[in-house]
C-alpha positions, 0 to 999 in steps of 0.5 A: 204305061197309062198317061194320065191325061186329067186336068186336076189331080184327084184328092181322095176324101169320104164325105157322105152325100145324097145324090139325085136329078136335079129335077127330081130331089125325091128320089135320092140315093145315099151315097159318098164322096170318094175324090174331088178335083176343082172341076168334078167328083167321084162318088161311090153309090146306091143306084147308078145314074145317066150320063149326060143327066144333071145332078145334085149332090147334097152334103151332110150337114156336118160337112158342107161347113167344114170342108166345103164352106163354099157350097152345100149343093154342088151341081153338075153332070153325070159322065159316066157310071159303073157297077163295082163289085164291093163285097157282094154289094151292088155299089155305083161308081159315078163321075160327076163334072162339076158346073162350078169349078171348086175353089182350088184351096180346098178345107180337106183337113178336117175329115 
């Protein structure tokens, strides 16, 4: 059996989002929040990212309000990411480590 040697517990959620370098905003990728933790996020992706780069992630309007009142840009580095194989598509899991820790009272009810 796999011990789970995670800080935080993950809470699955689905929250679009566009993801980018932070120094370079232009060339985003759409993409969605598929977990969260207080120190980080996964996101399911259009294009793969670097590890070790920094990124920005910009949530849709709609939800950085509801769900996330704390922040509309979240910033943080990329750990890892890899190809899935979803339906054909060439979809990216990403793992982002969060630069600020997320309040651990979380607005995950309005989804």
């Amino acid at each position: 059996m796999t011990q789970n040697n995670r800080r935080w517990d993950r809470e699955p959620i689905s929250v679009p989002c566009k993801i980018s370098y932070e120094d370079d905003t232009r060339n985003s990728a759409e993409g969605s929040i598929i977990n969260l933790s207080p120190g980080g996020v996964m996101l399911s992706t259009e294009q793969g990212f670097i590890a070790n780069e920094r990124v920005a992630i910009t949530l849709e309007d709609e939800y950085d309000s509801l769900l996330f009142e704390f922040a509309e840009i979240l910033i943080g580095t990329v750990r890892w990411s890899q190809s899935t194989a979803t339906a054909g598509q060439g979809l990216y899991h990403v793992g982002i480590a969060l630069e600020r820790e997320l309040p651990r009272r979380m607005l995950l009810t309005e989804q």
